[in-house]
PDB file with one MODEL, atoms N, CA, C and O in Angstrom:
MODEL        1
ATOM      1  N   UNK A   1      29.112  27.128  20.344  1.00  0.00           N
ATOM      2  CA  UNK A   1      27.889  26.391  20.628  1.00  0.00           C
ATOM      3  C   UNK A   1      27.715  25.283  19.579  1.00  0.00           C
ATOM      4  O   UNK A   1      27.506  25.717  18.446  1.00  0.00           O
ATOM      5  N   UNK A   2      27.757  23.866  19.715  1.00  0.00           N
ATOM      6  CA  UNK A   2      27.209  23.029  19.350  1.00  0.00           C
ATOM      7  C   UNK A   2      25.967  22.378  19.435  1.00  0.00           C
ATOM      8  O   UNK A   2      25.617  21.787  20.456  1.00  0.00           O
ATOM      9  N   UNK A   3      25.174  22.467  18.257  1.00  0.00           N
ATOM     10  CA  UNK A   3      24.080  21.683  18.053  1.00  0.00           C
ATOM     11  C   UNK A   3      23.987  20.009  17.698  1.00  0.00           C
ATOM     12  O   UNK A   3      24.166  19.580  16.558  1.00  0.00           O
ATOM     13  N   UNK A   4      23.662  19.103  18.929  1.00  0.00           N
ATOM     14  CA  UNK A   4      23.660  18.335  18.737  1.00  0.00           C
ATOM     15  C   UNK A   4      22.182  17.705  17.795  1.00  0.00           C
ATOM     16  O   UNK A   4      21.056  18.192  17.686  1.00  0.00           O
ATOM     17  N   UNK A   5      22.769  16.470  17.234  1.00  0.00           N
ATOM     18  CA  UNK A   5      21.739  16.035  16.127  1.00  0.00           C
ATOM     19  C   UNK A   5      21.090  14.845  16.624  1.00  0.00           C
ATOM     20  O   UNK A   5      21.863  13.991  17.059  1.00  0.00           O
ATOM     21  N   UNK A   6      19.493  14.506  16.676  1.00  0.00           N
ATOM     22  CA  UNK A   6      19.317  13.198  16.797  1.00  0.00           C
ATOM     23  C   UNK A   6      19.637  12.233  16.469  1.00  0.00           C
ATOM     24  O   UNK A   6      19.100  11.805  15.448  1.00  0.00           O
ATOM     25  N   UNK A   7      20.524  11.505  17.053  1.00  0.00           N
ATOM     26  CA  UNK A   7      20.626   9.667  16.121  1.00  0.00           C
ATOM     27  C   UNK A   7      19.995   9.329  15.078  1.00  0.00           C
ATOM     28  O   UNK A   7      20.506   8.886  14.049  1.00  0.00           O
ATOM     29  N   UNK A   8      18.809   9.523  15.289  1.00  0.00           N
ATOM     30  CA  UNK A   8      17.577   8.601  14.530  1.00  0.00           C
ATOM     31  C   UNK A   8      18.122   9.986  13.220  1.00  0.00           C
ATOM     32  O   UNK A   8      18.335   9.369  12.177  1.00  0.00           O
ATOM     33  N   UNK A   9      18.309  11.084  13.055  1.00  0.00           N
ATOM     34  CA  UNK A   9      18.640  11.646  11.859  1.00  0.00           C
ATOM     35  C   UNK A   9      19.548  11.470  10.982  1.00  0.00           C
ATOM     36  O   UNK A   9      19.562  11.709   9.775  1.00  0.00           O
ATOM     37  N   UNK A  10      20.483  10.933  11.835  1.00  0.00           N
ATOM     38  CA  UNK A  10      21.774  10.717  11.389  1.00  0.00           C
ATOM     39  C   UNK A  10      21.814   9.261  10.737  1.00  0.00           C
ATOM     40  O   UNK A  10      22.412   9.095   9.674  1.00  0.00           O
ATOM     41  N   UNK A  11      21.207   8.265  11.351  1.00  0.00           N
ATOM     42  CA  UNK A  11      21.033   7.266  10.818  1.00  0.00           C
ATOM     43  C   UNK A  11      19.784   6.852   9.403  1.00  0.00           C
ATOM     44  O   UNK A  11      19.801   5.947   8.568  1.00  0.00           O
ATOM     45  N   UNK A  12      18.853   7.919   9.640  1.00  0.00           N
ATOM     46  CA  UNK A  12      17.657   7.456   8.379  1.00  0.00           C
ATOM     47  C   UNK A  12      17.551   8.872   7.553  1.00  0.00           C
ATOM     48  O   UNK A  12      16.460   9.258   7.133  1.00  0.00           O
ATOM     49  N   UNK A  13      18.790   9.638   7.345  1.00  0.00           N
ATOM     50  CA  UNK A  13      18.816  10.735   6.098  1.00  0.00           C
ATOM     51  C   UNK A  13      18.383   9.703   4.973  1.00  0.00           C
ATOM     52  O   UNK A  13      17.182   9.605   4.719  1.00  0.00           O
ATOM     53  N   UNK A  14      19.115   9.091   4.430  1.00  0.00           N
ATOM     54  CA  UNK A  14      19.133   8.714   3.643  1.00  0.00           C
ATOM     55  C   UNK A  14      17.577   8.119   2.790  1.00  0.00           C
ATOM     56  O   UNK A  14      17.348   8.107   1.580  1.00  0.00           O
ATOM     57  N   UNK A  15      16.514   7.574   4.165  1.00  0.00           N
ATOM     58  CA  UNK A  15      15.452   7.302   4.121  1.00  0.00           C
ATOM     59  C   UNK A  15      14.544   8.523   3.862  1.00  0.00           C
ATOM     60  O   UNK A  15      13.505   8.432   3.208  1.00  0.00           O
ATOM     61  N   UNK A  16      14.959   9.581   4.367  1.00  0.00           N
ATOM     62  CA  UNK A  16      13.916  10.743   4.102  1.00  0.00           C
ATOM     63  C   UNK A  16      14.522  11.344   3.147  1.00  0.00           C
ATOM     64  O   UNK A  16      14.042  12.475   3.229  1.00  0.00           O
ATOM     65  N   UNK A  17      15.234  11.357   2.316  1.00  0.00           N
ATOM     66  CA  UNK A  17      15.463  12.125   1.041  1.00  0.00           C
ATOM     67  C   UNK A  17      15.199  11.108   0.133  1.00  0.00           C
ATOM     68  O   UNK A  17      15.250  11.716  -0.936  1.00  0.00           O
ATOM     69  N   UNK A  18      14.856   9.514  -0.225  1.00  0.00           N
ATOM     70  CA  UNK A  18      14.572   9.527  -0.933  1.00  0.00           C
ATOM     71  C   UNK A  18      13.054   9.226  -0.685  1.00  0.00           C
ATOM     72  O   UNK A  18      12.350   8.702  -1.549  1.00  0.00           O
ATOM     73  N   UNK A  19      12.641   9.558   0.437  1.00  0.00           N
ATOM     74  CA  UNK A  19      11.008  10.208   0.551  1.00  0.00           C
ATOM     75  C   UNK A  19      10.914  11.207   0.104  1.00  0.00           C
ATOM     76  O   UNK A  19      10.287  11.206  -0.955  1.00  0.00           O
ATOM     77  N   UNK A  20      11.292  12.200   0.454  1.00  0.00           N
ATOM     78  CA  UNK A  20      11.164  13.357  -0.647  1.00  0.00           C
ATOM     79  C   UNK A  20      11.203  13.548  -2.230  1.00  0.00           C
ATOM     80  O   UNK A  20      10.538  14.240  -3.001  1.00  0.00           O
ATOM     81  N   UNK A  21      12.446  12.488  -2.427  1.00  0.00           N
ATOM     82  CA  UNK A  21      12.395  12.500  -3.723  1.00  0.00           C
ATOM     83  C   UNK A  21      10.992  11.615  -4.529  1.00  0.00           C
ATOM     84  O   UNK A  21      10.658  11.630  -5.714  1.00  0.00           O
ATOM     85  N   UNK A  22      10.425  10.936  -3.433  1.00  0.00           N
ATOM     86  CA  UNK A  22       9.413  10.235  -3.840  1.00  0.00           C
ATOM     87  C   UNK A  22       8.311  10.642  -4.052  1.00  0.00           C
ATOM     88  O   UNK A  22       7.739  10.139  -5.019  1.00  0.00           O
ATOM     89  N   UNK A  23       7.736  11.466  -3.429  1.00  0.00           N
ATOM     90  CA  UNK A  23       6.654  12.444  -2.891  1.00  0.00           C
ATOM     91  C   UNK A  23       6.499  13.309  -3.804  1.00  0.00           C
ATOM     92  O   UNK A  23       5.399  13.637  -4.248  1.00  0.00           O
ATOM     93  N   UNK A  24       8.062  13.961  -4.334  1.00  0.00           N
ATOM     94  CA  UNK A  24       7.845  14.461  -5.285  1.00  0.00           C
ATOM     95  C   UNK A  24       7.904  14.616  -6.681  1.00  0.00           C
ATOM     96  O   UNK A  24       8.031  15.626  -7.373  1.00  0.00           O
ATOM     97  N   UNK A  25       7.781  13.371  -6.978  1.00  0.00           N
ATOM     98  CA  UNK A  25       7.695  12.955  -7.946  1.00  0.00           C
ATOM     99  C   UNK A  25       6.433  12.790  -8.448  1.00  0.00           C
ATOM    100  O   UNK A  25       5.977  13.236  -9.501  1.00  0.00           O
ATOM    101  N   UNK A  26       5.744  11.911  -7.363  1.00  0.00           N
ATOM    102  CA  UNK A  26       4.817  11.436  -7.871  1.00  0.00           C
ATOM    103  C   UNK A  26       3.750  12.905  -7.618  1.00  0.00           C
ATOM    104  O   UNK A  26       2.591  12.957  -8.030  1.00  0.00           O
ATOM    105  N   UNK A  27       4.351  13.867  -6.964  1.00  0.00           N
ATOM    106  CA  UNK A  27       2.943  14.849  -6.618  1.00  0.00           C
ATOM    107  C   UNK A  27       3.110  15.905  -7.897  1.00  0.00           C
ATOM    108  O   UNK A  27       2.289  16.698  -8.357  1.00  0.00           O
ATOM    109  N   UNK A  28       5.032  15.499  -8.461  1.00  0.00           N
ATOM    110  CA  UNK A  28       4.594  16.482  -9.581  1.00  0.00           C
ATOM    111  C   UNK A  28       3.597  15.625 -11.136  1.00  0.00           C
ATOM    112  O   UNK A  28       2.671  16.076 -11.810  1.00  0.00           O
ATOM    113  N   UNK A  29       4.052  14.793 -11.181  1.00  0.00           N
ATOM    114  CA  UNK A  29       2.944  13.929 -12.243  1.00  0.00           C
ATOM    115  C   UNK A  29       1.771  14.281 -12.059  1.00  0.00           C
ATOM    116  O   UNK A  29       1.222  14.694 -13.081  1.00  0.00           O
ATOM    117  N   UNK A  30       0.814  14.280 -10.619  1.00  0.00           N
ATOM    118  CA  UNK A  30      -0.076  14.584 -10.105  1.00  0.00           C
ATOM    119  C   UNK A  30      -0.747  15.599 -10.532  1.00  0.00           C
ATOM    120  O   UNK A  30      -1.726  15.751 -11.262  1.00  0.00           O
ATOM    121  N   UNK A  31       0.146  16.455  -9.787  1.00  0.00           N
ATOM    122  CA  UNK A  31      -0.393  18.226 -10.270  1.00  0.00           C
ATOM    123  C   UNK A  31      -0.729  18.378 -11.631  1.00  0.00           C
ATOM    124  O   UNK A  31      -1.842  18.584 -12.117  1.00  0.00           O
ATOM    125  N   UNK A  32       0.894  18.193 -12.460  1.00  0.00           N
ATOM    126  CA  UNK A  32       0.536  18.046 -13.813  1.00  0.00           C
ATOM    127  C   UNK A  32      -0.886  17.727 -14.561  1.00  0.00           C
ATOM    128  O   UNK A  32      -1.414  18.507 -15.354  1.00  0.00           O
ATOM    129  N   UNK A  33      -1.409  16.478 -14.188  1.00  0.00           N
ATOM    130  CA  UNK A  33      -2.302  15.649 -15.177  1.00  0.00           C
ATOM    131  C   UNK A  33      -3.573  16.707 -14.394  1.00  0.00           C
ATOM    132  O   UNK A  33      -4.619  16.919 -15.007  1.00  0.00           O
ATOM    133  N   UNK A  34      -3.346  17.284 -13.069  1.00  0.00           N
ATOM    134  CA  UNK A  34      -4.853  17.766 -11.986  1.00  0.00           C
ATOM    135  C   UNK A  34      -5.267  18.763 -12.994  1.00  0.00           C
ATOM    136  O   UNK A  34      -6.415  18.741 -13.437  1.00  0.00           O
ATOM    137  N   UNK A  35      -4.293  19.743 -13.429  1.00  0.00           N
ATOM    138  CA  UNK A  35      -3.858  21.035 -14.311  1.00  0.00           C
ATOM    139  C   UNK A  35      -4.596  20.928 -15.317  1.00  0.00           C
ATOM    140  O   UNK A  35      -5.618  21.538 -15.630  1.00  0.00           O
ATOM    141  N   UNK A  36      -3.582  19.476 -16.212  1.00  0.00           N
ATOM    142  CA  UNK A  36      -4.405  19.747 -17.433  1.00  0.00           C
ATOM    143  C   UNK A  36      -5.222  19.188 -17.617  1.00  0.00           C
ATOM    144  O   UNK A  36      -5.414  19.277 -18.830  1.00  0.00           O
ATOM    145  N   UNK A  37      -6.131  18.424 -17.076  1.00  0.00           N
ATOM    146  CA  UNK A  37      -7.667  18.057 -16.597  1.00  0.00           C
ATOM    147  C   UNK A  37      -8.618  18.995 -16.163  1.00  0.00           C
ATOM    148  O   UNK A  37      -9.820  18.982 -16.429  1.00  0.00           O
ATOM    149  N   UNK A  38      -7.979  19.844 -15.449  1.00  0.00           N
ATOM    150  CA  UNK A  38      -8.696  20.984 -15.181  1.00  0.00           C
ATOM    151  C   UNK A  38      -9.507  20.636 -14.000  1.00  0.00           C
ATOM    152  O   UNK A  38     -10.670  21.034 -13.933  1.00  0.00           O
ATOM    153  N   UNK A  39      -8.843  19.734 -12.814  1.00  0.00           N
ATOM    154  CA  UNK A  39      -9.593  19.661 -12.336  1.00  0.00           C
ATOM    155  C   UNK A  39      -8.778  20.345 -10.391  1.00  0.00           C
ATOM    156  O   UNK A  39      -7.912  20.072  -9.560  1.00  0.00           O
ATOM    157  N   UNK A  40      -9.774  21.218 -10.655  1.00  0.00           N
ATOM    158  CA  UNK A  40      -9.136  22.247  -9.756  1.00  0.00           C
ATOM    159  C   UNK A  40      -9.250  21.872  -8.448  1.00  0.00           C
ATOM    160  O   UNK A  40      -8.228  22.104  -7.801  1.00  0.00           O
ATOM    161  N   UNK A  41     -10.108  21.392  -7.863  1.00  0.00           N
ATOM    162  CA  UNK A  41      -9.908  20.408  -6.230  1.00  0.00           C
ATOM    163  C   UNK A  41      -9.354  19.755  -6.035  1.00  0.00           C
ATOM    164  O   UNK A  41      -8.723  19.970  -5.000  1.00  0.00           O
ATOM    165  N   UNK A  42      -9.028  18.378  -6.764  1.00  0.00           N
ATOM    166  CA  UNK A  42      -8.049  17.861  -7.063  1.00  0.00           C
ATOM    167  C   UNK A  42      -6.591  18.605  -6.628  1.00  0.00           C
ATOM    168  O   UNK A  42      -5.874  18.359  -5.659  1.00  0.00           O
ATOM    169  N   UNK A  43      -6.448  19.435  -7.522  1.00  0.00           N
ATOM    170  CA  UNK A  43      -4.821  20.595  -8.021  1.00  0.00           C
ATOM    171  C   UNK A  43      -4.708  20.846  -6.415  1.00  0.00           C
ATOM    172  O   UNK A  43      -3.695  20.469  -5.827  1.00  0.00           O
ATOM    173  N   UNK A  44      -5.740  21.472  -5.737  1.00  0.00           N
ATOM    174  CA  UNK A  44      -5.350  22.603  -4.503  1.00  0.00           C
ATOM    175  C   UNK A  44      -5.062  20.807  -3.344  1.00  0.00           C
ATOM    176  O   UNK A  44      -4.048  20.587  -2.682  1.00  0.00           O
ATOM    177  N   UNK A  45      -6.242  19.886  -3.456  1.00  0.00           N
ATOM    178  CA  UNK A  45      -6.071  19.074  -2.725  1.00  0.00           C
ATOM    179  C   UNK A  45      -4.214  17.962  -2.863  1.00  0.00           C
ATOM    180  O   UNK A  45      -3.666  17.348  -1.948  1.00  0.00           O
ATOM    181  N   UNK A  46      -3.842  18.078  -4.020  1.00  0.00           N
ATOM    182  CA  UNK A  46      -2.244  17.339  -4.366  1.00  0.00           C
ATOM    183  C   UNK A  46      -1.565  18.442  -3.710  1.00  0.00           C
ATOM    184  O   UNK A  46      -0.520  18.173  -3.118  1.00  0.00           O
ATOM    185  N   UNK A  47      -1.996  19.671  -3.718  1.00  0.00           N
ATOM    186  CA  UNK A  47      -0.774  20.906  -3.461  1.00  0.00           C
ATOM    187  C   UNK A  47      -0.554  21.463  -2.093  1.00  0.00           C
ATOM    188  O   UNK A  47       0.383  22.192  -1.765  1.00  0.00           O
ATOM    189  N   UNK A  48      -1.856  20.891  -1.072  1.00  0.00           N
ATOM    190  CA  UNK A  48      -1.875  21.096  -0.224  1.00  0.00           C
ATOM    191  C   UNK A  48      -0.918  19.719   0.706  1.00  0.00           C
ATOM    192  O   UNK A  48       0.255  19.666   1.077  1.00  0.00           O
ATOM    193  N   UNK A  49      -1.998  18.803   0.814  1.00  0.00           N
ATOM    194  CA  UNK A  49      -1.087  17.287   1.329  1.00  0.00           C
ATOM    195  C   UNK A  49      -0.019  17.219   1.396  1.00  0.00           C
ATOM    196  O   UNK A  49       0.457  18.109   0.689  1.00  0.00           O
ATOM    197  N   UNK A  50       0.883  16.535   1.954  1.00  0.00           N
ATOM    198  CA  UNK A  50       1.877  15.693   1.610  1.00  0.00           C
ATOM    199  C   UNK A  50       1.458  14.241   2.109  1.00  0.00           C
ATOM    200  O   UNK A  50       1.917  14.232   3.251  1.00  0.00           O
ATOM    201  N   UNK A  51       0.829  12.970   1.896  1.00  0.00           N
ATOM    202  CA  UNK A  51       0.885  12.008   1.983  1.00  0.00           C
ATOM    203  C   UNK A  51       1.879  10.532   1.655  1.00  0.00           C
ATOM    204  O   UNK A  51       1.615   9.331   1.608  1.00  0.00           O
ATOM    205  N   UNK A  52       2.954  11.235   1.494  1.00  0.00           N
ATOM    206  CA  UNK A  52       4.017  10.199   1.086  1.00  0.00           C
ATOM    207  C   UNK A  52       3.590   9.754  -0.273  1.00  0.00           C
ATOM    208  O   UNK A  52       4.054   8.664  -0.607  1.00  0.00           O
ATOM    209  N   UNK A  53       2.672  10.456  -1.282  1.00  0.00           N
ATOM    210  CA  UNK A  53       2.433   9.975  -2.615  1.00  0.00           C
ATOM    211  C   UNK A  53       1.229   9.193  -2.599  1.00  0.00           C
ATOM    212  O   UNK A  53       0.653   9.267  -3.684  1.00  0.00           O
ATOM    213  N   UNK A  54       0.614   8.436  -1.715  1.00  0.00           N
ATOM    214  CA  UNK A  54      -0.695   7.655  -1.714  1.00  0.00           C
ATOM    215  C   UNK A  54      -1.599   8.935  -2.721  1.00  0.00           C
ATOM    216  O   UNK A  54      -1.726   8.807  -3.939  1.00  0.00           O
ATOM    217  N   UNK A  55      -2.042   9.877  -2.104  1.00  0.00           N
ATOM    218  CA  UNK A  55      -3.386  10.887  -2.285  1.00  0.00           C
ATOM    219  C   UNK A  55      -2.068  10.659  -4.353  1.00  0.00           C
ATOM    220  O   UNK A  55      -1.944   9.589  -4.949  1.00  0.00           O
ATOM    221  N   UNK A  56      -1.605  11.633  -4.674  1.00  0.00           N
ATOM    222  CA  UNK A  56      -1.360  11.473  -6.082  1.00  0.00           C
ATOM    223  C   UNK A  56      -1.029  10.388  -7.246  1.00  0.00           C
ATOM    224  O   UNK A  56      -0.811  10.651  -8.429  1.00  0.00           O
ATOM    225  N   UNK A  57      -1.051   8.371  -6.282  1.00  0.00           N
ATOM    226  CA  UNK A  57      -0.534   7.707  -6.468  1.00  0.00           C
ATOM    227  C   UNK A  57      -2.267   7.828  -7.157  1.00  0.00           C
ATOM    228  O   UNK A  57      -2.287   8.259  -8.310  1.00  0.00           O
ATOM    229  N   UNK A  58      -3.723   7.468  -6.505  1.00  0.00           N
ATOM    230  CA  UNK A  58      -5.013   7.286  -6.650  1.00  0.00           C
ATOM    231  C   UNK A  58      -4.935   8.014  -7.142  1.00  0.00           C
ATOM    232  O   UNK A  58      -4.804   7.520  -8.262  1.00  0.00           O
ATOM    233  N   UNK A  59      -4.874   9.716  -7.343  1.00  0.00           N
ATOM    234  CA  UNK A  59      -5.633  10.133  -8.185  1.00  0.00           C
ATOM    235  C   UNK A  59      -5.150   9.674  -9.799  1.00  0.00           C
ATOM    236  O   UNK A  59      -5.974   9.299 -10.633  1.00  0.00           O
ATOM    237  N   UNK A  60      -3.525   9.787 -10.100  1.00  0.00           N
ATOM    238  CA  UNK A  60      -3.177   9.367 -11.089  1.00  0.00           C
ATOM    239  C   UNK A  60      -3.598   7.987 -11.786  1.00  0.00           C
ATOM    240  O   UNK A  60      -3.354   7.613 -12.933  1.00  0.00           O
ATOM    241  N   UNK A  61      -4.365   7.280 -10.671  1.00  0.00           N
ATOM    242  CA  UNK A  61      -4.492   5.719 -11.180  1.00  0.00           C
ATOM    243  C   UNK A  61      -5.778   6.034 -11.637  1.00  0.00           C
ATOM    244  O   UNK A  61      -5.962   5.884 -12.845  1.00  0.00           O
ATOM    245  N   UNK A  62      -6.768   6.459 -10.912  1.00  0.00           N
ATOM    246  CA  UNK A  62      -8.489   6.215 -10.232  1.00  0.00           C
ATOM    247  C   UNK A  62      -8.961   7.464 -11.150  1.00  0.00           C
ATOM    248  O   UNK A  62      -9.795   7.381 -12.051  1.00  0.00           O
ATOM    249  N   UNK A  63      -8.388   8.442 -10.821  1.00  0.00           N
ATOM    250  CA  UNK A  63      -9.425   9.645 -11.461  1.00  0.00           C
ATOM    251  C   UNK A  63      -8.960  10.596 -12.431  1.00  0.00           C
ATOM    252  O   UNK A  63      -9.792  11.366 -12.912  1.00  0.00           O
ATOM    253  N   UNK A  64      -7.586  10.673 -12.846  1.00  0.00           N
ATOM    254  CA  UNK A  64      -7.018  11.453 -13.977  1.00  0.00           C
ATOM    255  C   UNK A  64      -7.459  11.117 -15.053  1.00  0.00           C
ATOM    256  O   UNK A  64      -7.096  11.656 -16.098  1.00  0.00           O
ATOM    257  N   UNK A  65      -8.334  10.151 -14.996  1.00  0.00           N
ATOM    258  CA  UNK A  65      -8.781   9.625 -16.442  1.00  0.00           C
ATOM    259  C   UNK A  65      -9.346  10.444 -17.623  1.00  0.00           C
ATOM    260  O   UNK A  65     -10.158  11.206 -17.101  1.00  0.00           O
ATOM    261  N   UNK A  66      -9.321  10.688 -19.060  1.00  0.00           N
ATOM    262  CA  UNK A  66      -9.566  11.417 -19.453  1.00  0.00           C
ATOM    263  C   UNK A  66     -11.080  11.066 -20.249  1.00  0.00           C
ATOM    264  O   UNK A  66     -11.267  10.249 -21.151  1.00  0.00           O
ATOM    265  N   UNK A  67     -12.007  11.916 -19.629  1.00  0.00           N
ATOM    266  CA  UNK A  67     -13.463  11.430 -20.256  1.00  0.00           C
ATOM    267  C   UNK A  67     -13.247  11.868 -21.991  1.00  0.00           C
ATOM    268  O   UNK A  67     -12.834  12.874 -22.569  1.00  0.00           O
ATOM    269  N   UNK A  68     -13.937  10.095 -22.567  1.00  0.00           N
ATOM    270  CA  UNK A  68     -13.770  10.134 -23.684  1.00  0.00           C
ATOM    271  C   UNK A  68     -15.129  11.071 -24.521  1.00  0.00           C
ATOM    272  O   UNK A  68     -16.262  11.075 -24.040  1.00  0.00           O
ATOM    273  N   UNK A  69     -14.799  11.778 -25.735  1.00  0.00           N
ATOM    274  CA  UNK A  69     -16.150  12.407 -26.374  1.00  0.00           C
ATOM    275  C   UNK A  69     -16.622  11.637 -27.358  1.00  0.00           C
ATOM    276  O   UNK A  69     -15.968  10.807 -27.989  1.00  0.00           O
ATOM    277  N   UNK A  70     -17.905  11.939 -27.515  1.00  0.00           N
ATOM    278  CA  UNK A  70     -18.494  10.948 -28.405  1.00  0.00           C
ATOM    279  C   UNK A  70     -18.493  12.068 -29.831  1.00  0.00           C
ATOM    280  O   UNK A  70     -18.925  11.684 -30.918  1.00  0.00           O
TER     281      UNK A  70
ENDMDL
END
């Protein structure tokens, strides 16, 4: 029995692994900084998604910020 493969797989591997590799990259930076921020909605919301990196691209830009103490 042969399993045939879609075209479109055969032709854009290359495109989805280095989506993956992209995704996860940036979702592990993500998690990381969600962690040690402590900010736990955040953490479950990066760990849940996969958005191609947008959702961990913002939070890493927009909200990982670290509130300064006076």
């Amino acid at each position: 029995m042969v399993i045939e493969v879609p075209l479109w797989v055969v032709r854009f591997w290359p495109v989805i692994l280095l989506d993956i590799a992209w995704e996860a990259a940036w979702k592990g930076i993500a998690l990381w900084r969600a962690g040690r921020n402590a900010h736990l909605v955040w953490f479950i919301c990066l760990f849940i998604f996969n958005t191609v990196g947008i959702l961990p691209i913002i939070y890493i830009f927009a909200f990982s910020k670290k509130k300064k103490k006076r």
